[in-house]
N, C-alpha and C positions, 0 to 999 in steps of 0.2 A: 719064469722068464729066463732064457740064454740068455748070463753075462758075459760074455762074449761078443754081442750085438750092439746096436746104439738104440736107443732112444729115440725116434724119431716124431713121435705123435707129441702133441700139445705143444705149448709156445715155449719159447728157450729162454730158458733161466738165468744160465749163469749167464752172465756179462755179453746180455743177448745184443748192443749196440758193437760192442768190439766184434762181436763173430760176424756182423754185417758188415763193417768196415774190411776185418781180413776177405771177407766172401767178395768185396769190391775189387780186390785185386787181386783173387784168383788166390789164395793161401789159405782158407777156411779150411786145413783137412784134414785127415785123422790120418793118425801115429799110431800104429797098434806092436810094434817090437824097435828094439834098439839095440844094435850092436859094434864093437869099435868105433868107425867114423858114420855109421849109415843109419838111416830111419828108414823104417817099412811105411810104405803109406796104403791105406788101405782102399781101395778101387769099389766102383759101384757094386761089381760082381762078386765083390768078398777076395779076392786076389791081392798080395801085396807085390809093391812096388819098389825097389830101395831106390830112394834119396843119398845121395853125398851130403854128409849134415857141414854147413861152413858157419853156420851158427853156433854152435856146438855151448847151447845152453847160455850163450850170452859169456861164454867163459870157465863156462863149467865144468865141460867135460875133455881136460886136456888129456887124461890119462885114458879118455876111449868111452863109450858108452856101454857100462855092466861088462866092467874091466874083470878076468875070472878071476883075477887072484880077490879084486876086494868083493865081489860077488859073492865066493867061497867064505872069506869072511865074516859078512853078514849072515850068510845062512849058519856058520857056525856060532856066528855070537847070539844067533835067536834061538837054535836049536839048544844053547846053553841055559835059556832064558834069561839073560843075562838082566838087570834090573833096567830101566829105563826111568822108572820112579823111585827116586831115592833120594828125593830133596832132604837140605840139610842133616847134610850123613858126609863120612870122609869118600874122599871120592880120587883116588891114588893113580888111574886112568888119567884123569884130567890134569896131574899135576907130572905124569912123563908125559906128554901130548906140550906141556908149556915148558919142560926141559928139553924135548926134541928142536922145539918152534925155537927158540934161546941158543943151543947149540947152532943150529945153522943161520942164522941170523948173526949173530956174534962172529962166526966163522968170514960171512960178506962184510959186517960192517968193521971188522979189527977192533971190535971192543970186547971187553968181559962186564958193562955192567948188565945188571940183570933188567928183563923186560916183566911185567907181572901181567897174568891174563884173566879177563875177565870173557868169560863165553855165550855165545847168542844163539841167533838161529838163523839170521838173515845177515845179509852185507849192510843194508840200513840199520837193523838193530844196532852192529858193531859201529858205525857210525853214530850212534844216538846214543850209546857208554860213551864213546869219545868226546863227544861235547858235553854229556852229565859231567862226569869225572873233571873234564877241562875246566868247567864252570864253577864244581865243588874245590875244583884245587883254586881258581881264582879269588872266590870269597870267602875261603881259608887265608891267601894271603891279604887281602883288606883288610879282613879283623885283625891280622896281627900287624899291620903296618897302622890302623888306627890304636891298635895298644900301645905301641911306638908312641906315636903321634898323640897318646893323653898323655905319656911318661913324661914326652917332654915339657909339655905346657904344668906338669906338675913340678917339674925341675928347674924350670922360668921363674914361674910363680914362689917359688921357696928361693932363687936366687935374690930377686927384688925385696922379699922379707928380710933377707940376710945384710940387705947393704948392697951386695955385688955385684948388681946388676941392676940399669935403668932403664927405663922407655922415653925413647925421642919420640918429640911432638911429629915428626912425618910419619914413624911408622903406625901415628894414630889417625890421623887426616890420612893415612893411603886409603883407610877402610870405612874413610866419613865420620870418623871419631873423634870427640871432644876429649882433650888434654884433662887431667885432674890431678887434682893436689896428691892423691892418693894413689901410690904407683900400683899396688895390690890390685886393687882395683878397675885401674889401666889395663893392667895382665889378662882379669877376669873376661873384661870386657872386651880385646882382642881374641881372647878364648871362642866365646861366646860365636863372634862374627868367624873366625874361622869355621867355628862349627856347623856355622849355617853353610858356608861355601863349600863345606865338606861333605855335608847331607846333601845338597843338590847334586856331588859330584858322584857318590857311592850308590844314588839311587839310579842313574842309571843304568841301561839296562845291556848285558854283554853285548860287544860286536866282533863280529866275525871275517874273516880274509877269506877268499877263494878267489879261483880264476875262473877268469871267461871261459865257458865252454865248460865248466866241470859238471860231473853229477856224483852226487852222496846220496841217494836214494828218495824215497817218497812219503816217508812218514814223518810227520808233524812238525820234528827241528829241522832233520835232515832234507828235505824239500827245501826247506830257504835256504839250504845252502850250496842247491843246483842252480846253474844260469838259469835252467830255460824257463823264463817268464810265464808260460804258459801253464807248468807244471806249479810254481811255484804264487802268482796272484790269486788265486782263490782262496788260501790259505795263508795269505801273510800277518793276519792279526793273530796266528795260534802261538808264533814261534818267535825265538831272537833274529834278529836280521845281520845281513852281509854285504861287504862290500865287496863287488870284483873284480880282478883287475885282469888287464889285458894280458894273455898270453906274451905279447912280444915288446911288452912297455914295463922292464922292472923297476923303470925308474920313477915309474910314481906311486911305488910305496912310500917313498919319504912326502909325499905331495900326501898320500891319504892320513897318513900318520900326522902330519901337522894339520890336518883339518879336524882330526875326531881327537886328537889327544888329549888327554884330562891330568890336574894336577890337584894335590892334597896340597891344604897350608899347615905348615907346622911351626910354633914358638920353638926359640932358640936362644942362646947365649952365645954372643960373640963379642970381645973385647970389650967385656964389659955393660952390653948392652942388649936388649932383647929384640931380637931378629926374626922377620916372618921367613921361611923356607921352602923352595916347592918340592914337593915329592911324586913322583910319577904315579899315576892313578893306569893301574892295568883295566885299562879300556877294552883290548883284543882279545879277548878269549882264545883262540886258537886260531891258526891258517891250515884252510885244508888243501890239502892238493895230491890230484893224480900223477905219479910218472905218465904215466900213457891215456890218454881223456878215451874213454869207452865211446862215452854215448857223443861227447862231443867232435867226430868224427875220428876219433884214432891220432890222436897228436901229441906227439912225444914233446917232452920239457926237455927244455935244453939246458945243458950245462951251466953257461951262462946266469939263468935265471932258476936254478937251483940254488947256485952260490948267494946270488941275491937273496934270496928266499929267507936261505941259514944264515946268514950276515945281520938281517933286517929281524929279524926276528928273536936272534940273540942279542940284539944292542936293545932293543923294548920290552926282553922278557915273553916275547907269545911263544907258544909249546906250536911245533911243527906236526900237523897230523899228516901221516903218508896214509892215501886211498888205494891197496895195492887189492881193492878187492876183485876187481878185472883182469889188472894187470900180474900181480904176483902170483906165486907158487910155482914158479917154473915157468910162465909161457913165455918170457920174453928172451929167456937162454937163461937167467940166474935167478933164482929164487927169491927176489926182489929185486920191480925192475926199476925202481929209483937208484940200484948200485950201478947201475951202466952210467946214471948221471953226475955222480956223487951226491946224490941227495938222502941226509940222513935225517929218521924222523926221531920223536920225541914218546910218539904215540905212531903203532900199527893197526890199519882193518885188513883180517883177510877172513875170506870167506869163498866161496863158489868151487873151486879147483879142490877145498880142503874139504868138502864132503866127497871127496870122489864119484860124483854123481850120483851119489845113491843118499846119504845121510845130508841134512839140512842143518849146517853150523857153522860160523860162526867165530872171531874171537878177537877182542883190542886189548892191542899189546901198550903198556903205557910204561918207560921209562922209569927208572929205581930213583933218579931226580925227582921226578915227578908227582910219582904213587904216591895217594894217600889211600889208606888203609878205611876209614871211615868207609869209602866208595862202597864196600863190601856187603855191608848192612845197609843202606840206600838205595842198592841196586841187587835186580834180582830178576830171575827168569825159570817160569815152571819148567820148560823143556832143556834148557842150554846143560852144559855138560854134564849128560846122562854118558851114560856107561857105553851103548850104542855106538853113538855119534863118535866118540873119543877113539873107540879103539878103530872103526873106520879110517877118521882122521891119522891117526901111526898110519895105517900101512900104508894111507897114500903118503907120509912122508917116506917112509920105507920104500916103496917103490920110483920117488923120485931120487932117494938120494945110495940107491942100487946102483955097483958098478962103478964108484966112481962120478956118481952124479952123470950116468950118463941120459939120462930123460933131459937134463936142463942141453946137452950138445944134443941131443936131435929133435930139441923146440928149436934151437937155434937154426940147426942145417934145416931142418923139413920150413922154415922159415923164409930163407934164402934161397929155397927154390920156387914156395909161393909168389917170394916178390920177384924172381925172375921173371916168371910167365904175368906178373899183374904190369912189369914194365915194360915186355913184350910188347902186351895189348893196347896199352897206351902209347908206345912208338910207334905204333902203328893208327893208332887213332888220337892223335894229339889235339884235334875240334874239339872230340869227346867228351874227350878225360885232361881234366887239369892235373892231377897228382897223385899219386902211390905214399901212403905214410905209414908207420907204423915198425913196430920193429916185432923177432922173433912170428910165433904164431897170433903175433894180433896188427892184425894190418889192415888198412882201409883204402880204400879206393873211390877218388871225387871227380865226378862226374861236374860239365860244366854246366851250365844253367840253360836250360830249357824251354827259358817261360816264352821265347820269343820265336819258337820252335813254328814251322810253315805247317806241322801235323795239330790240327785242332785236339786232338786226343792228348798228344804228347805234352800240350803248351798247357794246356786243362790241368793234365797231373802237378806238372809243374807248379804253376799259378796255386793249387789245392793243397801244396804240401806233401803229396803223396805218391810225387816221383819217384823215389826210393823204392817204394812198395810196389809197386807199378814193373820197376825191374827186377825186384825178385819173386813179384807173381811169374814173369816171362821165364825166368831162369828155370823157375821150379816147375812149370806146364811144360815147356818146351826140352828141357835141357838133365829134369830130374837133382838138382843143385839148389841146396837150402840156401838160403844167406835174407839177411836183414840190410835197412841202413840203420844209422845210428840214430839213437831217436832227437838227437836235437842238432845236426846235420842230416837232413834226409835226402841230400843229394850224395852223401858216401855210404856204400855197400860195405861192409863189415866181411873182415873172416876169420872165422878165431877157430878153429879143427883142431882137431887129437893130434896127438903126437906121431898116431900112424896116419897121418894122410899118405897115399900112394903117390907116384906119378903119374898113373893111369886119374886119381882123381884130380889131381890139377891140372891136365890135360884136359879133364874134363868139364872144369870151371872155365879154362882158358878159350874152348871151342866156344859156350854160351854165350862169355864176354866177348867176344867177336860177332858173335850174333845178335845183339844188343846192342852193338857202337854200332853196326854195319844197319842195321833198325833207326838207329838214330840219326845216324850220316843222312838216310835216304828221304827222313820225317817219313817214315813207316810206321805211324800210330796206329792202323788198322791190328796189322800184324803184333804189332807188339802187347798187341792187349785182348789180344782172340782166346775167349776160352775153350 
C-alpha cells in the first residue's frame, strides 16, 4: 500500500464522532506538510493547498512550523541516536534545560531563588505535578503542624502535673465537658475532644482556587480545575474540587475564604492557665491561574487582580500556580506573560512553544520555598526528560533568547499589527464584533451573539454552540485562513501565528474577516455555510 495515501475504505476509527462534528462545519481536512506560518491541505485531486495557520497548534508553534534550525537538530540528535530511554540514569541535558529555564526566568522575575523542575510531556501532565507536589507539600505541612499540635497538648498536660498550670471550668463546658477534681485528667479529656475536631478537620479533602473562564487541561485533577462545566461534570467524583472565582470580582476571595476556612485546636498555656488555640488548617491547596485565559476566550488578568491574587494567598499560605502554558515562552513579547502584569508564581507550567513543534514536553517549575524533594520518588514519567526532547527544548530557548531576545520584540510588534487590522475590522463592523482582547501573538476576537439572528442557519449555529466553528469553516473554504474559537468561548476566534506572520498574511485574515462580518450584517447564512 502507498503510505503516502489515506485510508478511505472501512469505518473511521479514530474519534470517528469528532471527524463528523469538524466535517459539519466544513474543517474535516487533511494537512499533508507544514512550514513556517502555513499548512498544505490536501485537495481531492492530490494537489496541495497552503492555509495561513492562525491556529498555530493551539500555541505551539510560535517559532514557525519545522523551524530549520531546530529541524536540523532533531535530525542531528537521531542521527547521533541519542538515548530516548534512559530512565533512571544522570541525565545532564535536562538539568541545563532547568538552568537555562532559571536564568531567564530569574532575569523577568528580579529574583535569584532557585526554581526546581520536574518534566512531562503534556501542558496537563505539567499541571497534574503541580497539584501532586502542591498537595504532597500540603500534607507535609499538617503532619508537622499536628506534631506541633501533640507537643503542645504534651507541654499542658506536664504543666498541670507540675502545679503551673490549671483548667477553668469554661474552657471545659466550651466543649460539653464535665469539671473533675482531677486536672490531669481534664487536660486528657480536652485532648481527646480536640482530637476528634481535629480528625474531622484534616480529613478533609484539598480545595482548589481558579478563575472563571480558566482551562488546565483534561485529565482526571486537571479537568476540575477547568470552568467549562461541560468538560468537567462527567468526571467530578475522580478528582479534588475548585472553587472559581470571577475574573472581575477579587474581592470575594475574602468571602470564599471565610466560607471554606478550617481551623486546628491546640492546648496551651497562658498566664497560668490552659487555653484552647486556633491554628489555621491549610484548606487551599493551590490557586491556579492564567496570565492570558486560552480557551476562555483570550483574556488577559489584570494588574489589579494579580496583586489580589499574591496579597490573598500570602496572608493564607496557598502556593500561586502560573498556567503560562499557552501563554508563556515568548508569545506575549516577554517570556512570561504574567511579568507584564506583575504576577509572580510559586509554581511554573510550560509546555507547547517549548517543544518547538516538533518534540512533546513538558515542565513544572516549583519554587525552592516550596520544593520538596520527596516529590521526586512519587512522581514519575516513562517518556519526560529523555535526551531528545531536552536538547530540542535549548535551542528553542536558544533561539528565543538570539539577538538580544529579539523573537520576544517581534511577538510583540508582529502583535500590534495583528491587533491593528482585528481593530480595523471591528470599527468597522461594531453590530459584529463586541471586542479585540488579548495581547502580543495571542489575541481573540468576540463576535456578538447571534442566536437572534433573521438567517435560520446562522441563529441554528448559534443556539448549537457551534458558531465559532461555523466561522472558521467559512474562513478556511472561502478565504484559505486557519483559526479556531476558543473552546469555552465559542463565539471568539482565536489567533496565536508564528513569529513570521507576514503582512500579506494578515491582510489576508483581515479580507476574510470582512467577509464574515459583511455575512453576518446581511444574515447571509446561506453563504456562509456553503461548502
Amino acid at each position: 500500500m502507498d503510505h503516502n495515501t489515506s485510508v478511505t475504505d472501512g469505518p473511521e476509527l479514530a474519534e470517528p464522532y469528532l471527524r463528523e462534528v469538524l466535517a459539519g462545519a466544513g474543517l474535516a481536512v487533511e494537512y499533508v506538510r507544514a512550514e513556517g506560518n502555513t499548512l498544505y491541505q490536501r485537495g481531492d485531486d492530490g494537489s496541495e493547498t497552503p492555509v495561513v495557520d492562525f491556529a498555530g497548534g493551539y500555541g505551539s508553534v510560535l517559532l514557525g512550523h519545522h523551524h530549520p534550525e531546530i529541524v536540523a537538530r532533531a535530525q542531528e540528535l537521531l542521527a547521533e541516536g541519542t538515548p530516548v530511554h534512559a530512565q533512571f540514569s544522570r541525565h545532564p541535558y535536562a538539568n541545563r534545560l532547568a538552568a537555562e529555564l532559571n536564568r531567564i526566568i530569574h532575569r523577568e522575575l528580579g529574583t535569584t531563588e532557585p526554581y526546581f523542575a520536574i518534566f512531562g510531556n503534556s501542558g496537563a501532565e505539567a499541571v497534574e505535578a503541580a497539584v501532586k507536589h502542591a498537595e504532597l507539600d500540603r500534607g507535609m505541612r499538617i503532619e508537622a503542624l499536628l506534631t506541633e499540635i501533640g507537643a503542645s497538648a504534651r507541654d499542658a498536660l506536664a504543666a498541670v502535673a507540675s502545679g503551673a498550670a490549671t483548667v477553668a471550668e469554661p474552657t471545659l463546658t466550651r466543649f460539653g465537658l464535665t469539671a473533675t477534681q482531677d486536672p490531669a485528667a481534664a487536660v486528657r479529656l480536652l485532648e481527646a475532644e480536640l482530637g476528634r475536631h481535629n480528625a474531622t478537620q484534616t480529613a478533609r479533602p484539598p480545595l482548589f482556587l481558579a478563575l472563571e473562564g480558566g482551562f488546565h487541561g483534561k485529565l482526571a485533577a486537571s479537568v476540575q480545575l477547568t470552568h467549562n462545566e461541560g468538560y468537567r461534570a462527567p468526571f467530578r467524583s475522580l478528582a479534588a474540587q475548585a472553587r472559581f472565582v470571577p475574573h472581575d470580582r477579587p474581592d470575594l476571595l475574602k468571602e470564599v475564604h471565610a466560607e471554606e476556612r478550617g481551623v486546628l485546636l491546640e492546648l496551651g498555656v497562658a498566664d497560668g492557665r490552659v487555653v484552647v488555640r486556633e491554628r489555621e488548617f491549610p484548606v487551599f491547596c493551590a490557586f491556579l491561574v492564567e496570565p492570558v485565559q486560552g480557551e476562555g476566550g483570550i483574556r488577559v488578568l489584570s494588574e489589579e487582580f494579580a496583586r489580589e491574587i499574591q496579597e490573598f494567598c500570602a496572608a493564607i499560605g496557598c502556593p500561586v500556580v502560573v498556567d503560562e502554558i499557552q501563554s508563556g515562552m515568548g508569545r506575549t513579547g516577554t517570556f512570561l506573560a504574567g511579568t507584564a502584569v506583575g504576577l509572580r508564581g510559586d509554581y511554573y507550567t510550560l509546555a507547547k512553544t517549548l517543544g518547538g513543534g516538533i518534540a512533546k514536553t513538558s515542565v513544572m517549575l516549583v519554587r525552592q520555598a516550596y520544593y520538596r524533594r520527596e516529590f521526586e520518588i512519587v512522581h514519575s514519567s516513562t517518556f519526560a526528560k529523555d535526551s531528545f526532547s531536552c536538547h530540542i527544548a535549548l535551542k528553542v530557548l536558544e533561539l528565543l533568547e538570539a539577538d538580544g531576545g529579539l523573537a520576544y520584540r517581534r511577538a510583540a510588534e508582529r502583535g500590534e499589527a495583528l491587533r491593528a487590522a482585528l481593530d480595523s475590522v471591528r470599527s468597522d463592523y461594531p453590530d459584529v464584533i463586541d471586542e479585540v482582547r488579548g495581547r502580543g501573538l495571542m489575541l481573540g476576537l468576540e463576535f456578538r451573539d447571534q442566536s437572534d439572528s433573521p438567517s435560520a442557519e446562522i441563529q441554528g449555529a448559534a443556539r448549537g454552540g457551534l458558531f465559532g466553528y461555523v466561522l472558521a469553516g467559512h474562513l478556511l473554504r472561502a478565504h484559505r485562513v486557519r483559526t479556531f474559537p476558543t473552546a469555552s468561548a465559542v463565539n471568539t476566534l482565536r489567533f496565536e501565528p508564528s513569529l513570521y506572520l507576514s503582512d500579506a498574511e494578515i491582510a489576508q485574515l483581515e479580507q476574510g474577516l470582512r467577509d464574515v462580518c459583511a455575512l453576518l450584517r446581511e444574515g447571509a447564512g446561506e453563504a456562509l455555510i456553503a461548502m
